[in-house]
Structure formats: C-alpha cells, structure tokens
KELO-422625 format. One record per residue: residue in one letter; x, y, z of N, C-alpha, C, O, CB in turn. Coordinates in pm, whole numbers, plus 50000, padded with zeros to 5 digits. Atoms other than C-alpha are relative to their C-alpha. Glycine has a CB too. Example, Ala and Ser with C-alpha at 12.3 -4.5 7.8 and 13.67 -1.06 7.14 Angstrom:
BEGIN
A500894988150000512304955050780500905012050000501945011850066499015000350125/S499184988149994513674989450714499235010950073499745022050090500415004649858/
***
This chain:
BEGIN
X500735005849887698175130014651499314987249954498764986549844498975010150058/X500155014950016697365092014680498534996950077498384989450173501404991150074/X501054998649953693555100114719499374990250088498974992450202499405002449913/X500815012449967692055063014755501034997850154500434996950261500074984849851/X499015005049889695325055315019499515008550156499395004250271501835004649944/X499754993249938694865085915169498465001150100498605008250200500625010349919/X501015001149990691085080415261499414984350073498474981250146499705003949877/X500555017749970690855041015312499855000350134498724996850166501174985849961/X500064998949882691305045015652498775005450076498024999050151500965005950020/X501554988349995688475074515701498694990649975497704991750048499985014349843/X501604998550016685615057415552499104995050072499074984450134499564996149899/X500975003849882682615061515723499364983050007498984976849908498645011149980/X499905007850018682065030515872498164992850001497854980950000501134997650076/X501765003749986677605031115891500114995149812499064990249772498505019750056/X500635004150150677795022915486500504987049980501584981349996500465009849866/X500435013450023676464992715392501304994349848501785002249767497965000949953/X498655006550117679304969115126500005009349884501015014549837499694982049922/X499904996050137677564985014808500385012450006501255016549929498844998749921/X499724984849995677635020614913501544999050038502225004749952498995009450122/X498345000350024681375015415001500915001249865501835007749816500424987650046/X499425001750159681885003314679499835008949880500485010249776499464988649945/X500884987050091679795030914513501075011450022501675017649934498155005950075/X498844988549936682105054814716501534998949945502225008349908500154997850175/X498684998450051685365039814616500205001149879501205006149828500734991650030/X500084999350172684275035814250500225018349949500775024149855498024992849940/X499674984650076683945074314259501405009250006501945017049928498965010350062/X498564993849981687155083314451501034997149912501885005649885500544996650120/X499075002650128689125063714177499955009649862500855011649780499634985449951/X499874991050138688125086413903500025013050041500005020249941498824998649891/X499724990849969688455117114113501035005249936501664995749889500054999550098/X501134991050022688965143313994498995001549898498025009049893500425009750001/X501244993450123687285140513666498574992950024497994986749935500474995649813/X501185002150024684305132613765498495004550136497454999950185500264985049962/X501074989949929682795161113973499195001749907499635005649798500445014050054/X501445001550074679375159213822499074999350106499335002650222499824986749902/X500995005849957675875146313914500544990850154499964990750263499444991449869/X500195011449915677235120014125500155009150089499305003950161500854986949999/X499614993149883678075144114386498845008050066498925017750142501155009049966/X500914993249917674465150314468498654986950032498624976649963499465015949907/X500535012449970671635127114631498325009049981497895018550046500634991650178/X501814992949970667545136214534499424994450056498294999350055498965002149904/X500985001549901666065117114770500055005850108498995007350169499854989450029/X500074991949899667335136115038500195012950007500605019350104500594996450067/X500454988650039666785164314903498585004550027498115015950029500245000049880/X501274998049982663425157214973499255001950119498065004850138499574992349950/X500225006149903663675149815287499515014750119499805025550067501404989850028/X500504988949980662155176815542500985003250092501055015550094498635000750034/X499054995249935665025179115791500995006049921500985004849799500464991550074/X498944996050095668275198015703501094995150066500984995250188500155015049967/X499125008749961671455179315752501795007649957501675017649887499494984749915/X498574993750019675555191015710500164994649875500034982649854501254996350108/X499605001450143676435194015337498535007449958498475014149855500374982049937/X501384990350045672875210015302500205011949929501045019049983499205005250118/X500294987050080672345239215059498475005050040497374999350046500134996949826/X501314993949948669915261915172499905016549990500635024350052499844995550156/X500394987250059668405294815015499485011850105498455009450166498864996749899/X500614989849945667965329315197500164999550153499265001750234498655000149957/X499545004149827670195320715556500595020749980500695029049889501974980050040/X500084984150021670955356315675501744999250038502124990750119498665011550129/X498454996649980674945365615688500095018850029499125026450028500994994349827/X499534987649925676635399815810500635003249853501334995149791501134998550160/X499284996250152677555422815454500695015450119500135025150170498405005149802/X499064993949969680475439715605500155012149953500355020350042500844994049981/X499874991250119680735465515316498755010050058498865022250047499754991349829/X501214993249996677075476015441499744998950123498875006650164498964995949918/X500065003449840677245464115804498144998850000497485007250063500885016150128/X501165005750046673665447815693499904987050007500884980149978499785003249885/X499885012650051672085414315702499525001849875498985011749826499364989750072/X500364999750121671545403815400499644981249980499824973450072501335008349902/X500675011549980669985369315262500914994849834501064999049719497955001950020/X498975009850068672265344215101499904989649999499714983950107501074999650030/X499555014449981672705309114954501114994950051502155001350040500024994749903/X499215003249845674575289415220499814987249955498834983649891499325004750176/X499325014949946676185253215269499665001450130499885011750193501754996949984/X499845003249805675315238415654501494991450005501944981449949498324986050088/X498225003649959679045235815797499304987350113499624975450115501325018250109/X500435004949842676995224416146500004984949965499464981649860498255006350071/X500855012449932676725187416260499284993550032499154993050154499874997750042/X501234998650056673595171016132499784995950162498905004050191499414990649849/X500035004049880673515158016492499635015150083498565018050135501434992050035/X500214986249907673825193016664498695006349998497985011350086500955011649957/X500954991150068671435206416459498784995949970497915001249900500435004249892/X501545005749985668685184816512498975003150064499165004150185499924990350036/X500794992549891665765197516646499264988350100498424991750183498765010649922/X500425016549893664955157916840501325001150080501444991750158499894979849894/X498534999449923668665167616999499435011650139499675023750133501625008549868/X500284986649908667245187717317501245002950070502164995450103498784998250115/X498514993049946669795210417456499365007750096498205011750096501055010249885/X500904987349913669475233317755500455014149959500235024650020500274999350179/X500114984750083670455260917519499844997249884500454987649837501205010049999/X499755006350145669495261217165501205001649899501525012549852499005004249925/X498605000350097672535254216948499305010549865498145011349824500544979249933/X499904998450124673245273516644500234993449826500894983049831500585005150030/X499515007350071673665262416290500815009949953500405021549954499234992449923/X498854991650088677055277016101499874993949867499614981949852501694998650057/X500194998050126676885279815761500815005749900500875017849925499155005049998/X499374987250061679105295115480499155004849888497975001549882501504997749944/X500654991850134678245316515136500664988049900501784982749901500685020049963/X500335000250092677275302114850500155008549859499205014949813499254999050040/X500444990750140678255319414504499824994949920500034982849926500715008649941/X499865004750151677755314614157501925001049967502575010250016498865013349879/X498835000050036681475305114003500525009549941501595015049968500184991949945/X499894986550033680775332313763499855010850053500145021349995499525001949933/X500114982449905680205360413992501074997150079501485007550132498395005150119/X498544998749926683335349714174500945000449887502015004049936500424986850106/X498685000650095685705348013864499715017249897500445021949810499924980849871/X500514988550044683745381713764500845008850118501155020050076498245000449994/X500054994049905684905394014102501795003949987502385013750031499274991450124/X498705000549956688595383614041500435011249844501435018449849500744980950024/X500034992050115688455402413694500365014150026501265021049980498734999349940/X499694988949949687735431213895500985008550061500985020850063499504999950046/X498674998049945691255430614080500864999149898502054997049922500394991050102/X499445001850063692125429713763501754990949949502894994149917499655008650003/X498685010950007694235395113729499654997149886498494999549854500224986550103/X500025000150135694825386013382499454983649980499604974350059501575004549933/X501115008250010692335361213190501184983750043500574975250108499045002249809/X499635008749996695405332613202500454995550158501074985650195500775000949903/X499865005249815695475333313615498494994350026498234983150068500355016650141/X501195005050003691745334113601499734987749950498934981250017499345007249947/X500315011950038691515305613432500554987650019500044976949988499955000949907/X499505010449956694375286013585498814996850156498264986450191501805003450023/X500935002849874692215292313922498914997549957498284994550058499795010150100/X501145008650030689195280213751499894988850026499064982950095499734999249900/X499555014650035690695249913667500184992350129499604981950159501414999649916/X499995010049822691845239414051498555005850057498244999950161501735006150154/X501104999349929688745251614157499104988350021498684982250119499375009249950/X500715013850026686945225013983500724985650057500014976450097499884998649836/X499395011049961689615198814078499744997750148499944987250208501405000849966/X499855002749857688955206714426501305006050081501535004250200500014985250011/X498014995549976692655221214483499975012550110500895015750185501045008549809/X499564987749926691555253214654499204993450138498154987150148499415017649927/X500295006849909691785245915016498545009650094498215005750205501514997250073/X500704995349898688975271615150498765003949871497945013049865500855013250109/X501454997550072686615266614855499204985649951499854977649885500295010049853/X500175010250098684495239614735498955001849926498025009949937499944987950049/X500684998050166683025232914399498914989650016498734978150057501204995649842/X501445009849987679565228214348499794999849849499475010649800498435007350101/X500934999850128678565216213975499384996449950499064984949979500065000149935/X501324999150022675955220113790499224986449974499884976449945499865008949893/X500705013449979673365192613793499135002650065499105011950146500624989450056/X501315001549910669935182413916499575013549993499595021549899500204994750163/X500444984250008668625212914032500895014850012500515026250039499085001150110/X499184987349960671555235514056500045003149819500204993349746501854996750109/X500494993750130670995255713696501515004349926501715005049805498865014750034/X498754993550038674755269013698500834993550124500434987150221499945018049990/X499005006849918678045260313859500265011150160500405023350171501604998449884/X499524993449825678755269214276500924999750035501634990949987499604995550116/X499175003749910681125274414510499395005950140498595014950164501425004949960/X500304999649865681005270714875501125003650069502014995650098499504988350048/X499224990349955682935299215027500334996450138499405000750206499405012849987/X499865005749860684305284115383500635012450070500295014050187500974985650010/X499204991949924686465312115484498295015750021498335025350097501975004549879/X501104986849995682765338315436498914990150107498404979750065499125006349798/X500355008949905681165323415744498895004050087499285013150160501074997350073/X501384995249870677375329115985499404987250037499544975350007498485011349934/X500925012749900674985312216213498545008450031498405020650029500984995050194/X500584996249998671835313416275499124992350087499534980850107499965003549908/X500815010949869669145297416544499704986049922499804985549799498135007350067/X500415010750080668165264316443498465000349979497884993149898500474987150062/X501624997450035664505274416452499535003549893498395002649846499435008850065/X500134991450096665405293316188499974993049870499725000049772500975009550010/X499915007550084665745263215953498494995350032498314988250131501244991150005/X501145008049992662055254015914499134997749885499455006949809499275004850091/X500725000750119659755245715635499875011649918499545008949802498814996050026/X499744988150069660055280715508500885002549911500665010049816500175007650066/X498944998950065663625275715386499994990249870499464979149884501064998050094/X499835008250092664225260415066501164995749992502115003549998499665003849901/X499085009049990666495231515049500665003049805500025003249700499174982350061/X499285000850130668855234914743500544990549911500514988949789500805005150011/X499545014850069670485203214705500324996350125500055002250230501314998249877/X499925012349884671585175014928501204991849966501014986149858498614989250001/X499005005050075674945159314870499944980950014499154976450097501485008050064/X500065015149993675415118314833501244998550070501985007950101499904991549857/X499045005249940677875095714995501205006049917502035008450005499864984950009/X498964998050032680635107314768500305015949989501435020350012500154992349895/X499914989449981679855143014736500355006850155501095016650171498995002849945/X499964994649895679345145815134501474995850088501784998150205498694996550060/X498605006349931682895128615189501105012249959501995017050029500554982149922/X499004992150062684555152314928499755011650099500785017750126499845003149833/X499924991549955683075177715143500445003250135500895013850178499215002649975/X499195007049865684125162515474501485004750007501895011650101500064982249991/X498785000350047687645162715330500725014250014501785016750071499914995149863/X500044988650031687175199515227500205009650138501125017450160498785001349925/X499794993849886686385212015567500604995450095500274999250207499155003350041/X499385006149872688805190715772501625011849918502175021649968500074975150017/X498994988550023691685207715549499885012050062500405017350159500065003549875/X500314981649955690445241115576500205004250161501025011150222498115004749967/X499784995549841689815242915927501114994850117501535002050208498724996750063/X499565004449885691875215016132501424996149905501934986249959498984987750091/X499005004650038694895209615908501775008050115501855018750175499745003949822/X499224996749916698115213616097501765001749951502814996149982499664990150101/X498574990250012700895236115945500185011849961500505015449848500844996149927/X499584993149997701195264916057501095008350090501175019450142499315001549977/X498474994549929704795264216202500135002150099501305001050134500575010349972/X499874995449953704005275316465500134988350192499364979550230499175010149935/X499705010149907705785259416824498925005150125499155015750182501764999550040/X500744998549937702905258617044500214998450176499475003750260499254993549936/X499075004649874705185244217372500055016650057500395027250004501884991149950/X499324989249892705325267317691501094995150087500704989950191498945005450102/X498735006549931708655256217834500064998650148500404989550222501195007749968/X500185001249891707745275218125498844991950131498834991150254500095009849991/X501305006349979704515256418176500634986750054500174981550156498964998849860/X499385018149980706725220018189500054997950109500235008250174501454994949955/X499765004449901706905201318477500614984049977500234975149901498835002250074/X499315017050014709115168718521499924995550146500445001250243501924998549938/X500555000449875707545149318791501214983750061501114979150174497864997749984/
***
C-alpha cells in the first residue's frame, strides 16, 4: 500500500502549511515510527473530550457477566456530536470502544493456546497497524505500557456522562488522529463484502 498516494487526497483541509508538512513528514516514515508523535499534550489538557480521546472508567456491557463494568475506552463519536455547545432536541450519545493493555490481549491469545511464533507474528502487524479492527496505542507520554483500541468491543454512553469526573488519558495529534481516522473508515465503511446488494425486482426503466 502506497500510503502517502493513498492519503494525499484525504487530508484534512483546516491544517495550516506547517502542520501539513508535519503530517506528511510522519506518513513517509510510517510504519516505523509509531511512537510519541502519535500523541498531542496540549490537548490533553484541554477540558472538553473530542474523537480519538482516551478516557478512563466509561461503562461497557461484560457479556460473560451480563454486568457493567468500567473500562478504558477510545471516543469513536464525532467531536462535533458530542459537544455539549451542539444543542440537540435529544441528547446524543457518545460510542466508544475497549481499551486493553497489548499484554493482556496477547496473554489472552496464549490462552487459546496459539503457538508463541503466531503470537508474535500478530504482535508484529499489530504494531504496524495491519490489523483492520484494532489499533495500536504506544507507549509514551502518559501511557506507562503499550494499548490497543479494540473497535469491534463497542458502548455508549450519555454525553453528560463525560464530565470533569472522567479522566482524560491521552489526546492524539494531527498524525496520530489521521492514523486513527484511517483505522475506523477501514473497519467500519470499507466495501468488500461480495455481496450484490441490487433488487432487480425493485428496477424501474422510466
């Protein structure tokens, strides 16, 4: 895949020359250089919560226990939607997925007992970015150990519910919040699955 080609088109067009340039400087060395750059601390600081957000203790559905339970979470939502200056005449939700540690997911795959040289090939695209319904969060700034952001493990929750109470985790930058852009346009809106969607009988030729 012909990353920079495949992107030129896409980029958002609110960033100012340097941040463009900041952005394409990173997509050229993609992949090696999921790091630091892929996170922003000033808006980390910031008191709203925005899409690409990490955020500690969102409540999800534990299936296994038919329980909520309180989980680190990525905001999937639309920093737009999810604004609380956005009045709606119903209040929108924010969607969110799970948050794991890398090691408690490659601990998990242990358990299905797949042998250490699969485990570790799926390490490896993990980090590259390769798996299409996960993305890789690593370590840096304040994240202590390496993440992933589980898209297919999925909740919502009021937007009220995001308020000074929650702790913000990290905050991604222009190049992190593109990779993640990227991440969830695959995952969710990519288009092959074969399937012929045409009702024949539906046609009309006028």
């Amino acid at each position: 895949m012909d990353l920079l080609e495949d992107v030129k088109k896409y980029l958002p067009q609110f960033l100012s020359r340097t941040s463009s340039e900041e952005l394409f400087s990173c997509l050229k060395d993609f992949p090696d250089n999921i790091d630091s750059r892929m996170y922003c601390d000033y808006l980390k600081e910031e008191s709203f919560f925005a899409q690409g957000d990490g955020v500690a203790k969102l409540k999800m559905v534990s299936w296994k226990t038919q329980t909520l339970v309180d989980v680190n979470a990525i905001i999937l939502s639309n920093t737009c939607d999810i604004s609380k200056e956005n009045k709606r005449t119903l209040p929108p939700s924010c969607t969110y997925c799970l948050v794991l540690e890398l090691d408690k997911y490659l601990d998990l795959l242990r358990r299905e007992r797949k042998d250490e040289g699969y485990i570790k090939n799926f390490e490896n695209d993990i980090k590259r970015q390769s798996i299409t319904s996960i993305f890789y969060l690593p370590k840096a700034h304040d994240l202590d150990k390496e993440y992933i952001a589980l898209m297919d493990h999925v909740g919502s929750c009021p937007i009220s519910h995001l308020d000074n109470t929650k702790t913000k985790l990290f905050s991604l930058s222009n190049y992190g919040f593109y990779m993640f852009l990227l991440k969830l346009s695959i995952h969710f809106t990519r288009v092959k699955d074969g399937i012929d969607r045409s009702d024949v009988n539906e046609l009309s030729v006028n």
